[in-house]
N, C-alpha and C positions, 0 to 999 in steps of 0.2 A: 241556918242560912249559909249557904256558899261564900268563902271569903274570895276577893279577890287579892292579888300581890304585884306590888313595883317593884320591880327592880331586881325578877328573882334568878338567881346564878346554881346551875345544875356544874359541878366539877366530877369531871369522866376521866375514868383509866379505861382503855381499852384495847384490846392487841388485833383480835380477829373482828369485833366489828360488834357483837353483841350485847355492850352495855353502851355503845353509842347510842345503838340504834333504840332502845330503850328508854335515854333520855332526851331521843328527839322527840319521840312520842309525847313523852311527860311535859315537855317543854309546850306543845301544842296543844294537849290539852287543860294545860293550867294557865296559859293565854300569856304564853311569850317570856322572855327572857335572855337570856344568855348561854351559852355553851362553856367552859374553860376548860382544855384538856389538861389534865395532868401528866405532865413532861416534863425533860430533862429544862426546860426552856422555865418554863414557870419555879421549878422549885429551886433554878439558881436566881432566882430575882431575890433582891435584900430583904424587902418583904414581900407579905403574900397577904393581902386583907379582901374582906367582901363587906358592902355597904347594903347587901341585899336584905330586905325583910324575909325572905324566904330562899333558904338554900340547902342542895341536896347533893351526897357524895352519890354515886353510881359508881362500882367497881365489880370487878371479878373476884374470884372467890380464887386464891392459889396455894394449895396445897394447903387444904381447910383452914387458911387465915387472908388477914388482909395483905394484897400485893405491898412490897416495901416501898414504891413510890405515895401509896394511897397514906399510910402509916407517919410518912416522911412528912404529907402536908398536912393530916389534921394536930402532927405534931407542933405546927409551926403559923396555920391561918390564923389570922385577927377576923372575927366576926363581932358584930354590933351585940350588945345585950340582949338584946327583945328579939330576937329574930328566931325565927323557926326552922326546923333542921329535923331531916328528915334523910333517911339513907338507902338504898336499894343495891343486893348482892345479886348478881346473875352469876350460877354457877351448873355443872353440868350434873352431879349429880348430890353430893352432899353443900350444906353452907358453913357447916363447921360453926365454930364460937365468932365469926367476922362481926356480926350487928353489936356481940356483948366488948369487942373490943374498942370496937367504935364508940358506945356509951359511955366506955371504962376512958376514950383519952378523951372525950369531950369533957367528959364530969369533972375533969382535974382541971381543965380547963376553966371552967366555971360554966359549962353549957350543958343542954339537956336534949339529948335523940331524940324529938319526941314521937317519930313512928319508922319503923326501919321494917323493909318489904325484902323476898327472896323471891327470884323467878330462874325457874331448870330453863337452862337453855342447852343447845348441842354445846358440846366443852372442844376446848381444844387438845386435850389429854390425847398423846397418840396413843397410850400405851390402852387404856378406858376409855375406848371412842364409840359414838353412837350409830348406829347405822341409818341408809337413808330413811326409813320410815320414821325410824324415833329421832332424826333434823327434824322432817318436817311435822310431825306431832308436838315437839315441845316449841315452834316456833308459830304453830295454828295457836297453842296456850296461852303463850306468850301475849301475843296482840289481843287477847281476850283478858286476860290478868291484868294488862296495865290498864283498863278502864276501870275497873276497882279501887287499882291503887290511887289514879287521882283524885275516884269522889273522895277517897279515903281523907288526902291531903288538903281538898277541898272544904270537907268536913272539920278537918281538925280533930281526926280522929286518932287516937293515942294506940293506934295499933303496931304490934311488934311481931312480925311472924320470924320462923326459923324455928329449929328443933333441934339449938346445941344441947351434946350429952357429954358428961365425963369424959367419954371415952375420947371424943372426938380430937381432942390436943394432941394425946398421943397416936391419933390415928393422923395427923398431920406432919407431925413431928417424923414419923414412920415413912408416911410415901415421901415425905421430904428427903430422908436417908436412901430411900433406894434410889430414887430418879440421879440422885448425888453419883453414889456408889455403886449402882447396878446396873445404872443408864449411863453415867458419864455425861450428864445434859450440858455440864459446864464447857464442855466440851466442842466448841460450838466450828464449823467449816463448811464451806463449799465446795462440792465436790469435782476437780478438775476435768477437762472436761464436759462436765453436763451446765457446770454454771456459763452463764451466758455475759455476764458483766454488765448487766443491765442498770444494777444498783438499786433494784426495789425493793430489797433485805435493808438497807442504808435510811430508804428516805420512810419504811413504814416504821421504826424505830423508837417508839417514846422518850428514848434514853438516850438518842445519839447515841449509843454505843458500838457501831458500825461504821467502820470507814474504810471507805474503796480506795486500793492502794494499788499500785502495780511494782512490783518485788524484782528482785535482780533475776534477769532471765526471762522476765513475764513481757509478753508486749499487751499485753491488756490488763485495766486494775482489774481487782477481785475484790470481794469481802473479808474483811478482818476485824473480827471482836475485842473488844477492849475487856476493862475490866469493871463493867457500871451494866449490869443485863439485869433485868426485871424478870426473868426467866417468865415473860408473855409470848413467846415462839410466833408472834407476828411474821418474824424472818421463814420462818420452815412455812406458813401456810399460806405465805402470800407467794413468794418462790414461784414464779411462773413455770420454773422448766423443772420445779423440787428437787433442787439442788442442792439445798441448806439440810446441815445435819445435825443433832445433837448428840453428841457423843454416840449412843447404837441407835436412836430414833430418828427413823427419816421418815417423812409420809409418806403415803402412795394414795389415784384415785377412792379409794376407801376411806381414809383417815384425814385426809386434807379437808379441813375446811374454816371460813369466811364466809360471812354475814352477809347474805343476797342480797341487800340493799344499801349495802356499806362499801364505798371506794376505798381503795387504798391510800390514794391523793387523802381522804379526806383523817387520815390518822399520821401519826407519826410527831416530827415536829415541824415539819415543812409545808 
């Protein structure tokens, strides 16, 4: 028999749009609840608790592990004893060891995964980016995928997908190294000129980490990176005029992309 849940709280990381868009679905089809994004906003609160009988993390898959803000709050939520907890990686093409991590900090916690989902979606990877037919292939999957995952959830079904391998840590570890050292991602600017000063690098932002400034000589602010980046490139894809760069990664029409049913307004922490 199908359970129903009160009071249930879906907590999202997401930069380009598609693990939003993911737990809105979920949220509608498990009959309501809560949204909470995870943000610079949320994880500076003293605490962080959920009263929910049922709650699920949705996040991106980065650099075959969990984003550091995702990491940050399951390190730190108060959740109820009885409650059921359930997780879903959307990543573009591997999921890496992320669902066994998430088990590994719930357990010490004193809590239990009890079913953790992976769905391909287009990634935001410049470097490994999908073309348009394989967008719209893995995002026809997508909307067909998550009506499984909620009988699944509805069920109480103890299902665990993902197919971490040994190798996959240090294949994480690895692309982590070159984007670092090859790419220069940390590296983050707009390029004078093409940026327009719009400030939609600023406000799509999880992390606050962006703030528009206007510098000696400048008669209009610009963007300026701090030192708190989720390395989610939200900045580089949302970039109206793709102006934001990461150290040698800029987009172009081919590579750029956000979630077709995801605003920008509706991410960031604003």
């Amino acid at each position: 028999m199908d359970q129903v849940y009160d009071g249930m709280e879906l907590f999202v990381f997401s930069g380009t749009g598609n693990s939003l868009d993911m737990a809105r679905k979920l949220l509608n089809g498990l009959g309501g609840g809560r949204i909470r994004m995870i943000n610079t906003r949320l994880l500076e609160q003293e605490k962080i608790e959920s009263r929910a009988s049922l709650v699920g993390f949705v996040f991106p898959v980065y650099f075959l592990d969990l984003p550091a803000p995702v990491k940050a709050l399951l390190d730190r939520i108060e959740l109820i004893r009885e409650c059921r907890i359930f997780a879903l990686a959307t990543c573009g093409q591997l999921e890496g060891p992320v669902l066994e991590r998430v088990s590994e900090i719930l357990e010490k916690r004193g809590h239990t995964l009890e079913s953790g989902f992976v769905q391909y979606m287009p990634g935001n990877s410049i470097v490994f980016h999908d073309s348009d037919g394989q967008k719209e292939e893995k995002l026809r999957e997508a909307d067909g995928h998550v009506e499984g995952i909620i009988r699944s959830i509805r069920g109480g079904d103890a299902i665990h997908e993902g197919k971490s391998r040994r190798w996959h840590r240090a294949a994480g570890k690895l692309t982590r190294w070159s984007y670092d050292n090859l790419y220069k991602v940390g590296a983050k600017n707009a390029l004078p000129g093409e940026c327009t000063g719009c400030g939609l690098c600023a406000r799509v932002c999880p992390m606050e980490n962006i703030k528009m400034e206007t510098a000696a000589g400048e008669e209009a602010p610009s963007p300026r990176w701090k030192e708190n980046c989720a390395e989610c490139f939200a900045c580089i894809h949302w970039c109206p005029s793709r102006a934001v760069r990461a150290g040698r990664l800029r987009v172009d029409a081919g590579t750029r992309y956000t979630h077709p049913r995801v605003k920008a307004s509706q991410l960031g922490c604003s």
